[in-house]
TIRO-591803 format. One record per residue: y, z, x of N, C-alpha, C in turn; residue in three letters. Coordinates in Angstrom, 1 decimal. Layout:
BEGIN
+--------+--------+--------+--------+--------+--------+--------+--------+--------+------+
!    npy !    npz !    npx !   capy !   capz !   capx !    cpy !    cpz !    cpx ! rest !
+--------+--------+--------+--------+--------+--------+--------+--------+--------+------+
!      Y !      Z !      X !      Y !      Z !      X !      Y !      Z !      X !  ala !
...
+--------+--------+--------+--------+--------+--------+--------+--------+--------+------+
! end
This chain:
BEGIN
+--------+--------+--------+--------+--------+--------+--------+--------+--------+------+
!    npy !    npz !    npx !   capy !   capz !   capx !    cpy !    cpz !    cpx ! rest !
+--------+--------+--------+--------+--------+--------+--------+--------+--------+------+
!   -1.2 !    0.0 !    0.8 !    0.0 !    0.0 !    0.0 !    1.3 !    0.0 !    0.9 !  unk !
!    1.2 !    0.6 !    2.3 !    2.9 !    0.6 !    2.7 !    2.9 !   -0.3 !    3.5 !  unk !
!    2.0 !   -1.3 !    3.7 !    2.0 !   -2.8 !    4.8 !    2.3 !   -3.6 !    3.7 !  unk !
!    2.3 !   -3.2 !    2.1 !    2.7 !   -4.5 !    1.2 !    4.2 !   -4.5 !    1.2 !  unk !
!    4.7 !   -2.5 !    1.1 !    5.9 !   -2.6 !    0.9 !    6.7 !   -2.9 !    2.5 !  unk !
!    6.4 !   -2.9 !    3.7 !    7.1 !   -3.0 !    4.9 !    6.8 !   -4.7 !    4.7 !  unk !
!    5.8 !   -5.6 !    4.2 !    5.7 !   -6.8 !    3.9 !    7.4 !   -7.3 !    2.8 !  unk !
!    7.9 !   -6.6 !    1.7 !    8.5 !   -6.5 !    1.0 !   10.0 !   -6.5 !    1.7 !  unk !
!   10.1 !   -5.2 !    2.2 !   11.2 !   -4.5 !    3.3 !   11.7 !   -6.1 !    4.3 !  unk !
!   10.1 !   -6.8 !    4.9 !   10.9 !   -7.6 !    6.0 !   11.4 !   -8.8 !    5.3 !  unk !
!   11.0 !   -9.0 !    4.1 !   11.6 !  -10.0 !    3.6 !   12.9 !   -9.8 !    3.1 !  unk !
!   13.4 !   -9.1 !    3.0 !   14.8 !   -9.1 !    2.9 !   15.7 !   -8.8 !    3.4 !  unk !
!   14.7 !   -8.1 !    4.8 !   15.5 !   -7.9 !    6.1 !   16.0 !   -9.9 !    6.6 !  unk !
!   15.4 !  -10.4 !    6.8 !   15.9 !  -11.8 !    7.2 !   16.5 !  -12.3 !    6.5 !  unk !
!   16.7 !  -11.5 !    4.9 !   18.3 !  -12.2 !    4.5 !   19.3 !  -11.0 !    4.8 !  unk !
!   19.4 !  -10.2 !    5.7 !   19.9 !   -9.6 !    6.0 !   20.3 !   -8.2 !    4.8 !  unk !
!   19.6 !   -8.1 !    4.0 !   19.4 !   -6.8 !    2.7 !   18.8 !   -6.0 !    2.8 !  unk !
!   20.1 !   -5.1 !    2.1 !   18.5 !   -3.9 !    1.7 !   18.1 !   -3.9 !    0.3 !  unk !
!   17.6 !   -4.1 !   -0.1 !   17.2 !   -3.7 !   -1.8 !   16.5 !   -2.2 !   -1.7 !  unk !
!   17.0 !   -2.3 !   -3.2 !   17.0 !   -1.3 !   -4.4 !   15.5 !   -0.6 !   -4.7 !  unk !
!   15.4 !    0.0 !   -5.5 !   14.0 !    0.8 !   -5.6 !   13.2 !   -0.1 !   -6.5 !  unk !
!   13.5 !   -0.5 !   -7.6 !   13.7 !   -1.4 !   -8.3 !   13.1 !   -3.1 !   -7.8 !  unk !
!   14.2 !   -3.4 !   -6.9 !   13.7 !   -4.7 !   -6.2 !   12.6 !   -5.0 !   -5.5 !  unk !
!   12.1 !   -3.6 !   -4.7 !   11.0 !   -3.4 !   -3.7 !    9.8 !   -3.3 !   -4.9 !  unk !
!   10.3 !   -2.8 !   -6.3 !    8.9 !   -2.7 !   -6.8 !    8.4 !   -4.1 !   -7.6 !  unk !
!    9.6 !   -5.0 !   -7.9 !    9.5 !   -6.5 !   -8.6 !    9.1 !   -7.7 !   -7.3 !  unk !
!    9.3 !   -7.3 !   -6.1 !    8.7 !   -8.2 !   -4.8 !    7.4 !   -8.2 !   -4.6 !  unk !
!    6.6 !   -6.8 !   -5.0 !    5.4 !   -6.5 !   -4.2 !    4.5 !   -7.6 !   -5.2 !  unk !
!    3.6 !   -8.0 !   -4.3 !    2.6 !   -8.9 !   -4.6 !    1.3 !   -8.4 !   -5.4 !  unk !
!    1.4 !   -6.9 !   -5.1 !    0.5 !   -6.7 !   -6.3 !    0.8 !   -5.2 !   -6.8 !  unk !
!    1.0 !   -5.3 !   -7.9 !    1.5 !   -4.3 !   -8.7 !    0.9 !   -2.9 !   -8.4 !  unk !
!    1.7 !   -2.0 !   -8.2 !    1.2 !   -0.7 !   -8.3 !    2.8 !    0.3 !   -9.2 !  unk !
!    2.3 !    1.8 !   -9.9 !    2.9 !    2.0 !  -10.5 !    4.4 !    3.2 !  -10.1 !  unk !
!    5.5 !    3.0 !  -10.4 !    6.3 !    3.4 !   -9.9 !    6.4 !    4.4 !   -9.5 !  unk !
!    5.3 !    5.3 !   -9.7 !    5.7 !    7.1 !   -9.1 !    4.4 !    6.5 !   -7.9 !  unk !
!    4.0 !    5.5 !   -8.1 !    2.8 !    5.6 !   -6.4 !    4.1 !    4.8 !   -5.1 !  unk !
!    4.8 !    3.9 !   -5.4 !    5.8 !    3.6 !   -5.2 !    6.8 !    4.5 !   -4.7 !  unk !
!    7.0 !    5.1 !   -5.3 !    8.2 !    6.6 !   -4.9 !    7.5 !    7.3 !   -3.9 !  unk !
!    6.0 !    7.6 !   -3.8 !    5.5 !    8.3 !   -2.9 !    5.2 !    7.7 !   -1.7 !  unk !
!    5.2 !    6.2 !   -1.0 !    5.3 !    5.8 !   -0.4 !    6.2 !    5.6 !    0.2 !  unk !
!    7.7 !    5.0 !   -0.4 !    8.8 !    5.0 !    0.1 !    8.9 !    6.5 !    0.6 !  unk !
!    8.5 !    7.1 !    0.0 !    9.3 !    8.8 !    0.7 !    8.4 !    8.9 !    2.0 !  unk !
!    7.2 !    8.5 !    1.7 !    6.0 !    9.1 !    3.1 !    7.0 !    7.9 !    4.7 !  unk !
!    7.2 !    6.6 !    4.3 !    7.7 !    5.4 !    5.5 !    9.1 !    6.3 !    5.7 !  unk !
!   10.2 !    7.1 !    4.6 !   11.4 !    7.4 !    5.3 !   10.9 !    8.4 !    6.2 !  unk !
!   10.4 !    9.5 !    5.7 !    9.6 !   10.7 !    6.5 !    9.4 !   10.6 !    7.5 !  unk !
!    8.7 !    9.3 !    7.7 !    8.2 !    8.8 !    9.2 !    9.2 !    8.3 !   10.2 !  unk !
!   10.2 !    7.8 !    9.0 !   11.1 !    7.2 !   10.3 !   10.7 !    5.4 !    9.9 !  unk !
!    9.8 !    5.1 !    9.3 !    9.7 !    3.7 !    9.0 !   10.7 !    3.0 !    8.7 !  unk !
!   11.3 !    3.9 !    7.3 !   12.5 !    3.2 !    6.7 !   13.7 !    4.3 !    6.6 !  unk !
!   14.6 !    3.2 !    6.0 !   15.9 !    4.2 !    6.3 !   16.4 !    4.4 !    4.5 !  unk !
!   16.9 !    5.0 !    4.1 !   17.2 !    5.1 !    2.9 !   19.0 !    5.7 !    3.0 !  unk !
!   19.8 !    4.3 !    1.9 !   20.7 !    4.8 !    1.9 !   21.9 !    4.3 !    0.6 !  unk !
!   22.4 !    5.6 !    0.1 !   23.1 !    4.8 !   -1.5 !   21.6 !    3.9 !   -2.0 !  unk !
!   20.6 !    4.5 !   -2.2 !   19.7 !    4.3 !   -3.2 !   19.2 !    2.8 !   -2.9 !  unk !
!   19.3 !    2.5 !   -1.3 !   18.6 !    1.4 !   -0.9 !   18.0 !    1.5 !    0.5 !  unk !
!   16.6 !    0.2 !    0.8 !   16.2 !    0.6 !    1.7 !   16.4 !   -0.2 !    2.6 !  unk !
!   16.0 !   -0.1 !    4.1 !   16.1 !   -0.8 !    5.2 !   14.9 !   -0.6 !    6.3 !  unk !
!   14.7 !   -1.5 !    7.0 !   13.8 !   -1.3 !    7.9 !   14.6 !   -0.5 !    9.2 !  unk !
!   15.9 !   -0.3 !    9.0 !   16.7 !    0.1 !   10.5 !   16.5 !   -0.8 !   11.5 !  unk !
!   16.4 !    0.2 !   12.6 !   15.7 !   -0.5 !   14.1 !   14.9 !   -1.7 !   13.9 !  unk !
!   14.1 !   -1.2 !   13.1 !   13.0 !   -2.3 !   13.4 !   13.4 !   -3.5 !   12.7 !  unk !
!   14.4 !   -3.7 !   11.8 !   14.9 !   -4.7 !   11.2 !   15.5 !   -5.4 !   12.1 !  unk !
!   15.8 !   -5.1 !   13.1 !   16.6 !   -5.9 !   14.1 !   15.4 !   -6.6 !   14.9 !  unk !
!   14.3 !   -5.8 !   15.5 !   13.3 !   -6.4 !   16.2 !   12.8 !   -7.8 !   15.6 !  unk !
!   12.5 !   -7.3 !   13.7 !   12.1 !   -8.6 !   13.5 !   12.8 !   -9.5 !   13.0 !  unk !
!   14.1 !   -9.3 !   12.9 !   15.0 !  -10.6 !   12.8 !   14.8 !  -11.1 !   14.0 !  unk !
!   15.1 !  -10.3 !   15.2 !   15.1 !  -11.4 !   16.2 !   14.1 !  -12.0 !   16.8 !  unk !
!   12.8 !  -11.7 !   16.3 !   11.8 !  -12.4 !   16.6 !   11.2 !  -13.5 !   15.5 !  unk !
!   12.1 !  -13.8 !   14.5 !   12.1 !  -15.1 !   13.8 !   12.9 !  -15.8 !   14.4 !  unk !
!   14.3 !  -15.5 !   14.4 !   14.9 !  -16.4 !   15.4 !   14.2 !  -17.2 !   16.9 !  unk !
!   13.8 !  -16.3 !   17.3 !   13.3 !  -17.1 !   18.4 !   12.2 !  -17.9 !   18.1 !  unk !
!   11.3 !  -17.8 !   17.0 !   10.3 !  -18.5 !   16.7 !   10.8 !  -19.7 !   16.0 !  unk !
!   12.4 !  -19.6 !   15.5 !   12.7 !  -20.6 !   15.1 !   13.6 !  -21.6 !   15.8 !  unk !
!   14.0 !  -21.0 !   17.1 !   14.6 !  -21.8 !   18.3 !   13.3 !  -22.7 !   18.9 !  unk !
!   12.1 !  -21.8 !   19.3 !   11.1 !  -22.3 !   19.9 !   10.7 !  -23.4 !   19.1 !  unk !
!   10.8 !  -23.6 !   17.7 !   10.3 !  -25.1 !   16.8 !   10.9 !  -25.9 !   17.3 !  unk !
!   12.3 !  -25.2 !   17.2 !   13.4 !  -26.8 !   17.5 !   13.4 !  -27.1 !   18.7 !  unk !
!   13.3 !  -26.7 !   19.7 !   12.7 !  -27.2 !   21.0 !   11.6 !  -28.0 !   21.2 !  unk !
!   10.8 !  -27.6 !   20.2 !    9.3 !  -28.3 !   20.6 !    9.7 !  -29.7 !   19.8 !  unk !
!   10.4 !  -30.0 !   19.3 !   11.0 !  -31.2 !   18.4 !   11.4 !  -32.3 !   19.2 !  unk !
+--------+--------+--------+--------+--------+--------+--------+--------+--------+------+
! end
């Protein structure tokens, strides 16, 4: 369940967002119910996974890591072109 929602999280890290509690539960690929949801998001902030703020979430740090390792995956295409 928290590799669908860190799956969720990066996806809107590359549009540069954080969504809502709300948003993270209408993205996930397969449904689960909102109080199992709440208890994950609190277990990934706890850890330090995610960052929670004004009632939205973020990957933090790591949001940067994986933006910039799309980027490069997407310089490296245009090169190979």
């Amino acid at each position: 369940m928290q590799e669908q929602v860190i799956k969720v999280l990066n996806y809107f890290a590359f549009f540069d967002y954080s969504p809502t509690f709300e948003e993270v539960h209408a993205y996930l690929a397969s449904k689960m119910s909102k109080k199992s949801l709440e208890e994950v998001l609190k277990s990934l902030v706890k850890r330090k996974r995610l960052l929670k703020k004004d009632k939205r979430y973020t990957l933090g740090e790591y949001k940067k890591s994986v933006r910039q390792a799309v980027k490069k995956r997407i310089s490296q295409a245009k090169i190979r072109r």
